[in-house]
GUKOL-219183 format. One line per field, with one value per residue: x, y, z of N, C-alpha, C, O, CB in turn; residue number from 0; residue in three letters; chain. Coordinates in Angstrom, 3 decimals, m for minus. Glycine has a CB too. Example, Ala and Ser with C-alpha at 12.3 -4.5 7.8 and 13.67 -1.06 7.14 Angstrom:
<sites>
nX <- 13.190	12.850
nY <- m5.690	m2.250
nZ <- 7.800	7.080
caX <- 12.300	13.670
caY <- m4.500	m1.060
caZ <- 7.800	7.140
cX <- 13.200	12.900
cY <- m3.300	0.030
cZ <- 7.800	7.870
oX <- 14.236	13.409
oY <- m3.319	1.138
oZ <- 8.465	8.039
cbX <- 11.308	14.084
cbY <- m4.473	m0.598
cbZ <- 9.046	5.725
i <- 0	1
aa <- ALA	SER
ch <- A	A
</sites>
This chain:
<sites>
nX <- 0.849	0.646	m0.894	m3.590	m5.865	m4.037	m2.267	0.483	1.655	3.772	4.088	3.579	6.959	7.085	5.113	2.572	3.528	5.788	7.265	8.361	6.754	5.913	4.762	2.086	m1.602	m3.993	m4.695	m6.954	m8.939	m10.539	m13.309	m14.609	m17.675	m17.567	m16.601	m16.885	m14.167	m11.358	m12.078	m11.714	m8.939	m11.080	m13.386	m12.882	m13.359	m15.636	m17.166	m16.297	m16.532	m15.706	m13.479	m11.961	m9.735	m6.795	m5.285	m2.922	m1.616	m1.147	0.535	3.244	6.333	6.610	7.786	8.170	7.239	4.130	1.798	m1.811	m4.581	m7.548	m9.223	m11.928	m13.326	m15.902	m17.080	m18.691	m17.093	m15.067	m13.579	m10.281	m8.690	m5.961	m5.878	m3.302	m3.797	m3.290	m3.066	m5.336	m7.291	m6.622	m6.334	m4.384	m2.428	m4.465	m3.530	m2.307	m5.410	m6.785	m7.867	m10.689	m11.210	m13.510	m14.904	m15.277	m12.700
nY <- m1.185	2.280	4.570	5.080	4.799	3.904	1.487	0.156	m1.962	m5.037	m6.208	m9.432	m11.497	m13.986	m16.895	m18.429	m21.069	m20.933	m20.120	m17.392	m14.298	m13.004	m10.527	m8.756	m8.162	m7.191	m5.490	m6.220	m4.933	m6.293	m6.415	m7.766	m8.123	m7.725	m10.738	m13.473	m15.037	m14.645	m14.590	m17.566	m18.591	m19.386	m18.475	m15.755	m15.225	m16.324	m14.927	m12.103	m8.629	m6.621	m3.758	m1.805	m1.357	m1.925	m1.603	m2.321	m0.326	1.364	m0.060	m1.101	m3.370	m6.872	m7.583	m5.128	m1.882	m0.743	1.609	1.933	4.182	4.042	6.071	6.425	4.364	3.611	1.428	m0.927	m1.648	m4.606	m6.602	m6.644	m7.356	m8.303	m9.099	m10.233	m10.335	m12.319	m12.026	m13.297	m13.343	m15.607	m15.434	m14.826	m16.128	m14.772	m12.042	m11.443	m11.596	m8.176	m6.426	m3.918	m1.241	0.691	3.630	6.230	6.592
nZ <- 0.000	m0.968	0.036	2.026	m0.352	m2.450	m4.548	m5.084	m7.034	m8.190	m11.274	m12.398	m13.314	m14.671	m15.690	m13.813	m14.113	m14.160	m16.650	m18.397	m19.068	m21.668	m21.930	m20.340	m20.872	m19.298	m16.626	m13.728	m11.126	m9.275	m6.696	m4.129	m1.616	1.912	3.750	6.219	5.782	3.975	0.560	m1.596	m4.358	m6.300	m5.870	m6.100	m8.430	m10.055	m8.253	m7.941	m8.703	m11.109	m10.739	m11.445	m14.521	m16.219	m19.346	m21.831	m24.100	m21.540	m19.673	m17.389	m18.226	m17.404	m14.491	m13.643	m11.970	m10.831	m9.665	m8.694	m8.430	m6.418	m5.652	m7.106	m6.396	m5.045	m2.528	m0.442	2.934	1.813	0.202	m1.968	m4.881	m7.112	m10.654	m13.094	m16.566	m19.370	m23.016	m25.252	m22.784	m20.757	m17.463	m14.308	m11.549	m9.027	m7.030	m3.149	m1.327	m0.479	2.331	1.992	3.423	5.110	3.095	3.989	5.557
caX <- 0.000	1.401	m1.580	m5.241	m6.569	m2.994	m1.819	1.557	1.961	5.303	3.862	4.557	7.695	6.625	3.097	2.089	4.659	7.636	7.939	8.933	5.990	6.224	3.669	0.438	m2.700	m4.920	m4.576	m7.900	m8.801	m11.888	m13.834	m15.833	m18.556	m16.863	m17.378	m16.055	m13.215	m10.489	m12.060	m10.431	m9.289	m12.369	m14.397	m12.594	m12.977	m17.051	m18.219	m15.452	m16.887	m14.260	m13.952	m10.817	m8.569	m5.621	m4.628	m1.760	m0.522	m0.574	1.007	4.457	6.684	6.754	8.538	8.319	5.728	2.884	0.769	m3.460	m5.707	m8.300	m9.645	m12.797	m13.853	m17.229	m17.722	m18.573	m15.582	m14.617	m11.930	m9.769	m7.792	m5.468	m5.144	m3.151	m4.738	m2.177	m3.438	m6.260	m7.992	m5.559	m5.978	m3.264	m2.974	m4.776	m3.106	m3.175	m6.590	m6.504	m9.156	m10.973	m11.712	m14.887	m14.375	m15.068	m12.006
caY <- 0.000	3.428	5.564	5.109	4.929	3.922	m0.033	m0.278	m3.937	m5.311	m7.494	m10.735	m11.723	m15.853	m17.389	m19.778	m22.407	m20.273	m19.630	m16.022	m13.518	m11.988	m9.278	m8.561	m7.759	m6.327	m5.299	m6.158	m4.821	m6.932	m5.863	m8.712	m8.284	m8.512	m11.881	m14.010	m14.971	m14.561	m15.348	m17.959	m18.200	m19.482	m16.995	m14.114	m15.492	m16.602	m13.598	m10.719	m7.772	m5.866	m2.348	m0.907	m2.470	m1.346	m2.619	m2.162	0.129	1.955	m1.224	m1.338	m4.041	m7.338	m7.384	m3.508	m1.507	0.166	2.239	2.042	5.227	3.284	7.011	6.357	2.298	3.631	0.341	m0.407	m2.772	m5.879	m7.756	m6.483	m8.685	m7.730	m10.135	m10.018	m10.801	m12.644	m12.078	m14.677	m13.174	m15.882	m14.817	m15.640	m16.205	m13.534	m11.273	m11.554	m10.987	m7.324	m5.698	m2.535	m0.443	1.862	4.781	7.527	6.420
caZ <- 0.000	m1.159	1.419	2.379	m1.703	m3.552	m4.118	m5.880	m7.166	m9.640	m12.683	m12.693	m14.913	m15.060	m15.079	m12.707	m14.481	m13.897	m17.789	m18.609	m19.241	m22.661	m21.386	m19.592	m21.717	m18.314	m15.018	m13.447	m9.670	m8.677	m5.314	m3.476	m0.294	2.902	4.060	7.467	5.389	2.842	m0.732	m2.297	m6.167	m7.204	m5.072	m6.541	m10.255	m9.846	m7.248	m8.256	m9.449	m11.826	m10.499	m12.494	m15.454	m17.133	m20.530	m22.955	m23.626	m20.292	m18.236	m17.429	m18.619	m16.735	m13.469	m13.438	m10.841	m10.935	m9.143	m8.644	m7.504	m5.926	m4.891	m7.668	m5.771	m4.122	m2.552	1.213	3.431	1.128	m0.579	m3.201	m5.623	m8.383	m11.568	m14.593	m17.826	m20.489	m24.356	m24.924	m21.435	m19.807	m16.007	m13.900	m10.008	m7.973	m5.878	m1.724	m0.984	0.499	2.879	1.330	4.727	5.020	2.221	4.579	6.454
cX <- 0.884	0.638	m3.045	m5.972	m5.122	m2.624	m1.014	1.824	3.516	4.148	4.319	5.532	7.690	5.469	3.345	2.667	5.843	8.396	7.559	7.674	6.102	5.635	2.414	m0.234	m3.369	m4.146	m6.002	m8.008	m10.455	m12.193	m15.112	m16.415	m17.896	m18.090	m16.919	m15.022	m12.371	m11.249	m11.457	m10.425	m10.630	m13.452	m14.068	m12.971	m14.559	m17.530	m17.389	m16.133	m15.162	m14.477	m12.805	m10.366	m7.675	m4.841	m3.455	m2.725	m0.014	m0.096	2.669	4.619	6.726	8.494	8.594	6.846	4.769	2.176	m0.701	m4.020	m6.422	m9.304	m11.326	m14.083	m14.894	m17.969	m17.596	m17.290	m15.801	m13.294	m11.245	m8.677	m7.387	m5.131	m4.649	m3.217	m3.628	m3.515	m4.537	m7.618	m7.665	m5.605	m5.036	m3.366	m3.123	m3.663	m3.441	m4.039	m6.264	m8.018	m8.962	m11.634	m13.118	m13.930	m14.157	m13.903	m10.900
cY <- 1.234	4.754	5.069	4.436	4.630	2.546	0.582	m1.707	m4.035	m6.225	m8.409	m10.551	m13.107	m15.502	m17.896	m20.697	m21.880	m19.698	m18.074	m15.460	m12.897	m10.146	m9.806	m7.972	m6.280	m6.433	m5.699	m6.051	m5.650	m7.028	m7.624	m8.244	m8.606	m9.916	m12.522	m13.881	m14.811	m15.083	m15.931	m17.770	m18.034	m18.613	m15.570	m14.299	m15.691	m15.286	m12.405	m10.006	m6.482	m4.439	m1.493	m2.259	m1.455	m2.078	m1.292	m0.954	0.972	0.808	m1.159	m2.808	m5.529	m7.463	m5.891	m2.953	m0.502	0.608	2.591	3.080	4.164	4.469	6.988	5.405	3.638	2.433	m0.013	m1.727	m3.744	m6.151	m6.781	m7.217	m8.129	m9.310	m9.695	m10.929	m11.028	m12.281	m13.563	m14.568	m14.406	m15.334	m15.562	m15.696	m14.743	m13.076	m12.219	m11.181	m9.811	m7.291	m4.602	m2.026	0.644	3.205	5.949	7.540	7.871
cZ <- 0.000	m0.064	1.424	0.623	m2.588	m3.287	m4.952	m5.445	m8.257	m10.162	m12.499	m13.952	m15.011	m14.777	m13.955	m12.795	m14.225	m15.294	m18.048	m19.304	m20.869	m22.669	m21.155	m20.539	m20.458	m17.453	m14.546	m11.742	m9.512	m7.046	m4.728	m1.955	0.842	3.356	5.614	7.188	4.493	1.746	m1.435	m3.884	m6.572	m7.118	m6.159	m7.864	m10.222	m9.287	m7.599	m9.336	m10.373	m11.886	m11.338	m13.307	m16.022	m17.859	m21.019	m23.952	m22.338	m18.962	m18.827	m17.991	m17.532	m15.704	m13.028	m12.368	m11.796	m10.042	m9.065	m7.490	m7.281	m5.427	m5.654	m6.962	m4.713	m3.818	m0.901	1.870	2.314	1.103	m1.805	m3.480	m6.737	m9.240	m12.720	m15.537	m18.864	m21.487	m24.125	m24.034	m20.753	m18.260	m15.347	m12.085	m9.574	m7.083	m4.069	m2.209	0.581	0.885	2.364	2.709	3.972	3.919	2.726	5.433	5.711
oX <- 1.790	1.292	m3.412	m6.658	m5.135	m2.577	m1.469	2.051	4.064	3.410	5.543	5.353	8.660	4.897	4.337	2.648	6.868	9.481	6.407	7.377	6.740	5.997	1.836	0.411	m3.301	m3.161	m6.621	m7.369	m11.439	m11.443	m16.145	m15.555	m17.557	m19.305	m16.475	m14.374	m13.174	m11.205	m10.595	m11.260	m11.213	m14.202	m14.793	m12.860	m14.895	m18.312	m18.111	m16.337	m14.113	m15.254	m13.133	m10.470	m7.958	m4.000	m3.252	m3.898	1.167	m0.320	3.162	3.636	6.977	9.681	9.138	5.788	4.758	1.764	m0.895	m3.991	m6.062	m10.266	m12.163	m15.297	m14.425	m19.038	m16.702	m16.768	m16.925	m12.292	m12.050	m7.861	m8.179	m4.492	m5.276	m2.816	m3.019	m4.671	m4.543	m8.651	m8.502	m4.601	m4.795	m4.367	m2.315	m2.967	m4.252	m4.019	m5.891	m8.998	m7.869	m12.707	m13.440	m12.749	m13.276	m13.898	m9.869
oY <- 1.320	5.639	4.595	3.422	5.287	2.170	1.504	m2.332	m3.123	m6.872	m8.470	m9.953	m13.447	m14.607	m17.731	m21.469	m22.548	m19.120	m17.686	m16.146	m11.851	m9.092	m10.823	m7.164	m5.057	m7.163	m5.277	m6.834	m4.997	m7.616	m8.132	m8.001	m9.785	m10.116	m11.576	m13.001	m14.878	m16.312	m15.352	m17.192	m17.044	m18.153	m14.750	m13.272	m14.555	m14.611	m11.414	m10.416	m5.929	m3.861	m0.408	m3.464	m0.272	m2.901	m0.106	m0.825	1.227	0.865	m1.160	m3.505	m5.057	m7.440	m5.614	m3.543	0.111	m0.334	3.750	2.989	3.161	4.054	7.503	5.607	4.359	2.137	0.438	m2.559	m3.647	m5.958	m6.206	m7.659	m7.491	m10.277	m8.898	m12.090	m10.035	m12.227	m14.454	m15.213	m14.552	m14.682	m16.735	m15.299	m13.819	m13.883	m13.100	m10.542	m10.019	m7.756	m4.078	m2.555	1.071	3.546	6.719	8.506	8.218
oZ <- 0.829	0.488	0.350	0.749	m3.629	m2.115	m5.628	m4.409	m8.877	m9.419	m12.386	m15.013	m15.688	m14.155	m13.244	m11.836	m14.091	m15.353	m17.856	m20.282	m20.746	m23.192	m21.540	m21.207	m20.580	m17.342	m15.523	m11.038	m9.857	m6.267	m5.164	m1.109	0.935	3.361	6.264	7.755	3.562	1.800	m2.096	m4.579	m7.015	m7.979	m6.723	m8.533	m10.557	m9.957	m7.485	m10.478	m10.043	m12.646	m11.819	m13.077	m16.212	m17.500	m20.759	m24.303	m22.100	m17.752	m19.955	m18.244	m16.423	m16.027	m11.958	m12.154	m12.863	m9.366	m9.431	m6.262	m7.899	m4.781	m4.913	m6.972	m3.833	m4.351	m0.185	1.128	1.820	1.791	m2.539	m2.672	m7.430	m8.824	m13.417	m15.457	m19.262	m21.068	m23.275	m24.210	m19.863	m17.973	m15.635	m11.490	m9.673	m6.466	m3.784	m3.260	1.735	0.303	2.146	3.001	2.863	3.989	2.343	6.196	6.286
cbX <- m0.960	1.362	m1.579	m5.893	m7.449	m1.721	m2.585	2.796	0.047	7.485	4.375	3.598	9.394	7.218	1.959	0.841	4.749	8.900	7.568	10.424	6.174	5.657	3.391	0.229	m3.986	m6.360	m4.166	m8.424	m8.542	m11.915	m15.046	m15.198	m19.553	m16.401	m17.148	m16.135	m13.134	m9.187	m12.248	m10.145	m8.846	m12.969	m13.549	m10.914	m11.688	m17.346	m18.296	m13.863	m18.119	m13.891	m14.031	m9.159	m9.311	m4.741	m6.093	m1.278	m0.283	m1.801	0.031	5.015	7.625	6.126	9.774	8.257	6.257	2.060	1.057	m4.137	m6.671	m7.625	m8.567	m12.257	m11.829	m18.230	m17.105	m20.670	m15.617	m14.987	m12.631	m9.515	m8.604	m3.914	m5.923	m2.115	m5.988	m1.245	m1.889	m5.313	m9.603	m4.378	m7.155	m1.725	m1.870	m5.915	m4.129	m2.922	m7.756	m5.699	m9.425	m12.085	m10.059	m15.504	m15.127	m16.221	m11.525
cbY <- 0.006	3.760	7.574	7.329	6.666	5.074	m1.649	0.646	m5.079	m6.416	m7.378	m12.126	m11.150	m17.441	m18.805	m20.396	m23.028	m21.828	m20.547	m15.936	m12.676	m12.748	m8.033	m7.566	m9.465	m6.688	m3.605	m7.102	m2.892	m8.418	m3.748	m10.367	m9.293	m7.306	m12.971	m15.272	m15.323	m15.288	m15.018	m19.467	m19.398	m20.641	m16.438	m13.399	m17.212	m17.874	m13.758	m10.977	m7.043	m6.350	m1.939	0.068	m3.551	m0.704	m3.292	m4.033	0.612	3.008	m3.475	m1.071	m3.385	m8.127	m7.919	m2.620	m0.364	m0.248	2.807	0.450	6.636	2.281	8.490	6.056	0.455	4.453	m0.700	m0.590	m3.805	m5.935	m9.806	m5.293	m10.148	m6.546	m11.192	m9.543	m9.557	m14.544	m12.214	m15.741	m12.947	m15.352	m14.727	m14.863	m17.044	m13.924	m9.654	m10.857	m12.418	m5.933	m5.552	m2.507	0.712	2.736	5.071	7.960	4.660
cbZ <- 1.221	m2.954	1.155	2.870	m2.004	m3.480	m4.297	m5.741	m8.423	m9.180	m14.046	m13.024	m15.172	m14.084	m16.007	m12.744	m16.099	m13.320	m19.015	m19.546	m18.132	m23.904	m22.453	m18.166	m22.090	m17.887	m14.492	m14.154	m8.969	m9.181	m5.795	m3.272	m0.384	4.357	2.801	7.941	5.593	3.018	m1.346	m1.980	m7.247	m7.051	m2.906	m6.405	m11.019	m8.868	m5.113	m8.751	m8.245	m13.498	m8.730	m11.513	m16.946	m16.497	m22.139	m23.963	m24.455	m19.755	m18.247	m16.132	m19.142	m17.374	m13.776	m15.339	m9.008	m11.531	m9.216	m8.278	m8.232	m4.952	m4.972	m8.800	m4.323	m4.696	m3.670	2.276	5.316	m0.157	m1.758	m3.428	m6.046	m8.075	m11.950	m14.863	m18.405	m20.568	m25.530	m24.068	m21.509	m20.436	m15.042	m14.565	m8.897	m6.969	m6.118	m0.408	m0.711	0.088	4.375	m0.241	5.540	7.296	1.237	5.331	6.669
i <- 0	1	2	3	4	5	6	7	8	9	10	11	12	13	14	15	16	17	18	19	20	21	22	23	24	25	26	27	28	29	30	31	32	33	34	35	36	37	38	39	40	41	42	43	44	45	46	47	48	49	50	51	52	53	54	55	56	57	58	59	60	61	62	63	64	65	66	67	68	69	70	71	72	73	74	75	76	77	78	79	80	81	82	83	84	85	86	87	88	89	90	91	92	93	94	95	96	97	98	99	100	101	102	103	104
aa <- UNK	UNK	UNK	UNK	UNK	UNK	UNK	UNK	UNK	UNK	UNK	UNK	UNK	UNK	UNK	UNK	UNK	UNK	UNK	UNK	UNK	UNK	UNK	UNK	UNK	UNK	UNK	UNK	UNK	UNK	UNK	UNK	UNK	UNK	UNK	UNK	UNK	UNK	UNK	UNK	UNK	UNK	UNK	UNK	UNK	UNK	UNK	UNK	UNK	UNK	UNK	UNK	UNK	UNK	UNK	UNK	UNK	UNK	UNK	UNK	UNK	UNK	UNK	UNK	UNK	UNK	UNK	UNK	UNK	UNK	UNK	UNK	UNK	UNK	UNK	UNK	UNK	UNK	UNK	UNK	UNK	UNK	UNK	UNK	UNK	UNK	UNK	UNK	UNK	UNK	UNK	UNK	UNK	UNK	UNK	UNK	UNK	UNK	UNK	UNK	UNK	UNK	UNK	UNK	UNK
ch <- A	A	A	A	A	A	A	A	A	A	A	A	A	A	A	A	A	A	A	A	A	A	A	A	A	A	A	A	A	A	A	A	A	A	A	A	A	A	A	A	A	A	A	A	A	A	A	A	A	A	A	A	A	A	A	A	A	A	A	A	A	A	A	A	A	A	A	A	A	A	A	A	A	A	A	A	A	A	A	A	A	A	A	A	A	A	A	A	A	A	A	A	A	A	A	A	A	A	A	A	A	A	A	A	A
</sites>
């Protein structure tokens, strides 16, 4: 977390197999309902609502950072989950699952 409303994440530079990234298509931030607990993959991929994305060409290169306003997300406590989207729409492993605190905070 960069402050209150800012995530900085790095890109993956492998998939999920360990072979080398050529590039990311999306960024996708998907928001879920707070719940008891942590949403898992499948949770976030079935119930994830997709509240920002950022495609090519405004995504850095893999392994390189980036920075997400989050100051727009009018959404009450939940989950947030970052995935990146290979060519194809390819999703790749979710992010931690963060907590989204009350907005008026």
């Amino acid at each position: 977390m960069e402050g209150l409303r800012k995530i900085r994440l790095v890109l993956p530079s492998t998939d999920v197999n360990g072979v080398p990234l050529a590039g990311v298509e999306s960024l996708r931030v998907l928001y879920l309902p707070l719940g008891l607990t942590k949403p898992t993959a499948d949770e976030v991929f079935s119930r994830g609502e997709v509240v920002l994305e950022r495609r090519r060409p405004d995504l850095p290169g893999p392994g390189e950072a980036l920075t997400l306003d989050l100051k727009s997300l009018h959404r009450p406590p939940g989950w947030i989950v970052i995935v990146a989207v290979r060519l194809g729409e390819v999703a790749g492993r979710p992010s931690e699952v963060l907590p989204w605190m009350d907005p008026a905070l």
